[in-house]
N, C-alpha and C positions, 0 to 999 in steps of 0.2 A: 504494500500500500504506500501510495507516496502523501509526503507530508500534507500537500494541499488538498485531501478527501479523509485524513484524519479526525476523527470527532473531538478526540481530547488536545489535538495541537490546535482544533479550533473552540475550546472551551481555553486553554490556556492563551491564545492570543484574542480573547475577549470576544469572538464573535459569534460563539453560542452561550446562553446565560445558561448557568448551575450557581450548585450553592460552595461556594469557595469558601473555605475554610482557615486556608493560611498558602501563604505566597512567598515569595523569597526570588532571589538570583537562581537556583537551582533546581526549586520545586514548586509542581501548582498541586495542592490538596483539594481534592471536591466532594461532595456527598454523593453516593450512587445513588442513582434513580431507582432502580431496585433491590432496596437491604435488604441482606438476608439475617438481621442482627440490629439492635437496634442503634449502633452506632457500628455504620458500613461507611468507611472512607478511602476512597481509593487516594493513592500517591502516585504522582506519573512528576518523571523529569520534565522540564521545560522541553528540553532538546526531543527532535524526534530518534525514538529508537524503539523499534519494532517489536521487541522481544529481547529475554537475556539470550538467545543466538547471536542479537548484533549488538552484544555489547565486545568493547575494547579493552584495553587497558587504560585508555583515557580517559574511560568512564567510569573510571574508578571512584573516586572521590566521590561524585555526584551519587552514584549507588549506595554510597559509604554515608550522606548527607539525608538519603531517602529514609535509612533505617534510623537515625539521630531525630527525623522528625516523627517517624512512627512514635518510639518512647516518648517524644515530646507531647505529640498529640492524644495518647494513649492517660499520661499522666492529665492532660489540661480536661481531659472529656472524662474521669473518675473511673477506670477500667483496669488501673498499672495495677492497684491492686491488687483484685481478682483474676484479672489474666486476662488476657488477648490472643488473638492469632493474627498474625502475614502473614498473607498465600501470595504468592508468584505465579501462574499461570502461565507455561507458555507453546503456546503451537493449539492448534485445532483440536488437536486429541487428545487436549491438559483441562480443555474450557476456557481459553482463550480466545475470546469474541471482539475485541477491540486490539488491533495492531500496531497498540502504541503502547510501550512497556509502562508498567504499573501493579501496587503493591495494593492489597486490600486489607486496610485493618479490621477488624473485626473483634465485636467484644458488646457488653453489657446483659450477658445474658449468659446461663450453660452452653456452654457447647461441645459437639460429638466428637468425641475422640475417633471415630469411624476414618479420619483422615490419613489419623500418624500409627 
């Protein structure tokens, strides 16, 4: 998929509205449209990147800065607590539905251990 038919390069460069949560140089945070959890927030770099397939070594840090906001965001929404999950998804056969790389927090509620 090329950047310009991406939905979340274009919820991060403003031209589709969601609910943004937190923003930075390196990440755009927004609320899923469909939670499965009562606090579902996805993390996507600013940068496009399709999948951890096309991550580098360059995108190091920035991936390094995704999981620094997870914790952040996990403590600010009342969930560090009791626990959370980030799931990765990647490729068609993982449940990867959007081709722009992105982390799902997930948390406020039990959840199945059915995953790990």
């Amino acid at each position: 998929m090329k950047k310009e038919d991406c939905i979340f390069c274009k919820i991060i460069e403003g031209k589709i509205p969601s609910q943004i949560v937190f923003r930075d140089e390196k990440v755009t945070v927004f609320k899923d449209i469909n939670p499965l959890a009562p606090i579902h927030l996805l993390i996507t770099p600013n940068q496009h990147i399709a999948s951890l397939n096309g991550v580098t070594v360059g995108d190091e840090n920035s991936l390094g800065h995704m999981f620094t906001v997870a914790k952040m965001l996990a403590e600010k929404e009342g969930i560090a607590e009791n626990g959370y999950r980030v799931v990765v998804n990647t490729g068609s056969g993982a449940g990867q539905t959007v081709f722009h790389l992105h982390m799902h927090l997930l948390g406020g509620k039990q959840l199945s251990n059915k995953l790990c």
